[in-house]
N, C-alpha and C positions, 0 to 999 in steps of 0.2 A: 400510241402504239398498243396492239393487242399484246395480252397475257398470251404466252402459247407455251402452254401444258403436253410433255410428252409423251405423259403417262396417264394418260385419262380415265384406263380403265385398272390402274394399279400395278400392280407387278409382273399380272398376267402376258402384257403382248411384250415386254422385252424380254422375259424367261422364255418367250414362245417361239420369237424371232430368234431366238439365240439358239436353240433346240433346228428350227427349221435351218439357221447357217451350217451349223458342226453335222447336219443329216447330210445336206448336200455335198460338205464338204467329205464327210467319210467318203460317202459312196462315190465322188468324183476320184479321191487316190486311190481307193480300189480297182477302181476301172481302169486307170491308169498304168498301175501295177499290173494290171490283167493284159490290159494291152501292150505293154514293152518285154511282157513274155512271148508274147503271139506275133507273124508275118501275116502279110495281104489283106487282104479284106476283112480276116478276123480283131488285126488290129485296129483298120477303120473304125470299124465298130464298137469295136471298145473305146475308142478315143470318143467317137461320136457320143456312147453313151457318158463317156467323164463328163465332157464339154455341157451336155442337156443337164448332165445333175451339178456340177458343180451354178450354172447359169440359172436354175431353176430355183436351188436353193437361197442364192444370194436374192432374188426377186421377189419368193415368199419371205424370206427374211426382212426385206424391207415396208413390203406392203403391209405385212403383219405387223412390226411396230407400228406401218401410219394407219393404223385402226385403233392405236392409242393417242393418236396428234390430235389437238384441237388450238382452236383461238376461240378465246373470248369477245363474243360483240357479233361472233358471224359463225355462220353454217358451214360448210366444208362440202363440195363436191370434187370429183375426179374426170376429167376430159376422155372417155374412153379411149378413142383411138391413139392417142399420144399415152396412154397407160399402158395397152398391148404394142406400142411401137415400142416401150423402153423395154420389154422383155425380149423382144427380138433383138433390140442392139444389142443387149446381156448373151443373148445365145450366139448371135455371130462372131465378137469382140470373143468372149468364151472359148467357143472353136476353134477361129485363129491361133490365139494363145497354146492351146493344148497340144492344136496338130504339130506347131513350131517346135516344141519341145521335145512333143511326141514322133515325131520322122528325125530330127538329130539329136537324141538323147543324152549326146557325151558332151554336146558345146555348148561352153558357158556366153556364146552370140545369140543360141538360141534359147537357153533358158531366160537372160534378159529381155529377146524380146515378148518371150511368149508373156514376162512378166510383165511387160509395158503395156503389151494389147490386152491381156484378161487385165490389169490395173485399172486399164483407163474406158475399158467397157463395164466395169464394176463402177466407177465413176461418174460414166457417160449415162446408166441406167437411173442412177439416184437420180441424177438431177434433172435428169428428165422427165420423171417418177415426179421430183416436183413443179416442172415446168405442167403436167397436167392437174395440180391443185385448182380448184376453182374458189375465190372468197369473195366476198364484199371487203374488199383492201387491196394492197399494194404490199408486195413481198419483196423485200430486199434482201443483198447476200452480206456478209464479211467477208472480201476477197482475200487476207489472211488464211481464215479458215477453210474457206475452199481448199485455196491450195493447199492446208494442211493433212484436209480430208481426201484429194489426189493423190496425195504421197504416198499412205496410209493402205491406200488402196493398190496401189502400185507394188511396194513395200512386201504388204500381206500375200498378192499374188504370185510373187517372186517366192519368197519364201515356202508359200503350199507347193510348188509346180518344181523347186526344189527337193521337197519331201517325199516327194511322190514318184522322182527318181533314186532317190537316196534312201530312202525306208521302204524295207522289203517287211518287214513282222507287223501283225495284226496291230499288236499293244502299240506299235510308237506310228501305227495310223491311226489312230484313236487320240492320241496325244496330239498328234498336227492338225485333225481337223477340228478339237478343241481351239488349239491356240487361232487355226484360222477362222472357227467360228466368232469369236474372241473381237478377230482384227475387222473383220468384217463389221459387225456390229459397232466396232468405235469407230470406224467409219463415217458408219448412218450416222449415229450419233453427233461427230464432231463436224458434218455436213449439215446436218439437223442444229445445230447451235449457231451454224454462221446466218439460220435463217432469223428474219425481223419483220413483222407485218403491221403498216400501220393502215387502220382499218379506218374503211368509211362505210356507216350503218346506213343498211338501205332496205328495205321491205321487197325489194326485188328476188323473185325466185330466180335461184344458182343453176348455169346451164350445168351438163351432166350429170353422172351417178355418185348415189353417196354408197359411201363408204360398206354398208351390210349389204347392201342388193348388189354389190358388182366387186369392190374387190377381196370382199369375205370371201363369197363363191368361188373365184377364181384360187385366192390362195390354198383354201382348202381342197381344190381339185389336185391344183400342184404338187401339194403337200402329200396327199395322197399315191399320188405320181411318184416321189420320190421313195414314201414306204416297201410301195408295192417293185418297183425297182430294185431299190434293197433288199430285199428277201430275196428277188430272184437271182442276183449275184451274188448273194449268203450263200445260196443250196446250190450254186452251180460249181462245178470243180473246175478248179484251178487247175492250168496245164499241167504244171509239177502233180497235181492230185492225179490225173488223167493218165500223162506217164508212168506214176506208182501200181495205179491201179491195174494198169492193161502189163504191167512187167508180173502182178500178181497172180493176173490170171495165164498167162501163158505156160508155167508149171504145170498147172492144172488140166492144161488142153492137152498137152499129149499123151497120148496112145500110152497104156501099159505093158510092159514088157513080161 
């Protein structure tokens, strides 16, 4: 059996991934909140934008920790195409989940299921994330732990998409995507512990990309992605802002007597 190390590069990529999950996850209940103020197309879009950040976040959340994963005895590459197919199941599974919640906002048929589909696309993404590992070995799961890490993930989703109906104030969306930064992360983690790789050493070059030339880049584009995101839904007003403001100026507009 390899040694597999999850921390290769120290404390750096779980404090980083956990940063990138709680990014996502603010600005996904933000947007949330933004949108179950809003009708029509304004709402789409704000749903659309929850759905991209919350999905984006959890993606760079995990890829960022697997630039801390190593096995001893073997090199480590990444399958591209099945790397960017997991981030598309993450954004569709994602959407689904959102819109469910997001079009009946008062029923708890569709807060479950929106909690079921964003669960099991949070789920679906990991492990497909590591179905495109490449090694000189053979990776086996603990079927236990999976399903533990299913759960988890299920659990965590339900509970944010909860919050995000339920928490209207800045400070306890801050607190939720905390704790769903949190759930996320133990997630990977306890997904990451059902893996076991017993390694056969072979002088053979690993098909795909490693890890700095392809999904460094990517994350940090992401990552990026989600910043610049953020800010623009920081400095954009809020309907309630919107309505305050245009009832402020209205005084002002008429005629003097």
């Amino acid at each position: 059996m390899g040694h597999l190390d999850h921390a290769t590069l120290g404390w750096l990529t779980p404090v980083l991934s956990y940063a990138m999950a709680c990014t996502g996850a603010a600005l996904g209940l933000r947007c949330t909140v933004r949108a179950l103020a809003a009708t029509g197309p304004v709402r789409r879009n704000w749903l659309l934008t929850a759905a991209s950040a919350i999905a984006t976040g959890i993606w760079t959340m995990h890829f960022t920790a697997m630039l801390g994963f190593g096995v001893s005895g073997t090199d480590i590459r990444y399958d591209v195409p099945l790397t960017l197919l997991s981030l598309v199941v993450a954004m569709l599974f994602v959407c689904a989940g959102v819109f469910a919640v997001g079009r009946h906002p008062g029923r708890v048929q569709a807060l479950l299921l929106g909690g079921l589909t964003t669960g099991f696309g949070v789920a679906g993404m990991h492990y497909l994330g590591m179905a495109a590992v490449r090694l000189h070995g053979e990776v086996s799961y603990d079927p236990g732990r999976v399903a533990l890490s299913v759960l988890i993930a299920v659990v965590a989703a339900t509970a944010a998409l909860w919050a995000a109906l339920a928490i209207r104030s800045p400070a306890a969306v801050t607190v939720a995507s905390l704790i769903m930064g949190a759930a996320v992360s133990s997630m990977h983690y306890t997904g990451m512990y059902a893996v076991s790789v017993r390694v056969t050493p072979s002088g053979e070059p690993l098909p795909g990309a490693s890890a700095m030339s392809f999904v460094f880049p990517l994350a940090v584009g992401l990552g990026a992605y989600l910043f610049i995101t953020s800010a623009f839904v920081a400095l954009s007003p809020a309907a309630g802002e919107r309505h305050a403001s245009a009832s402020a100026r209205r005084p002002a507009e008429r005629p003097a007597h």
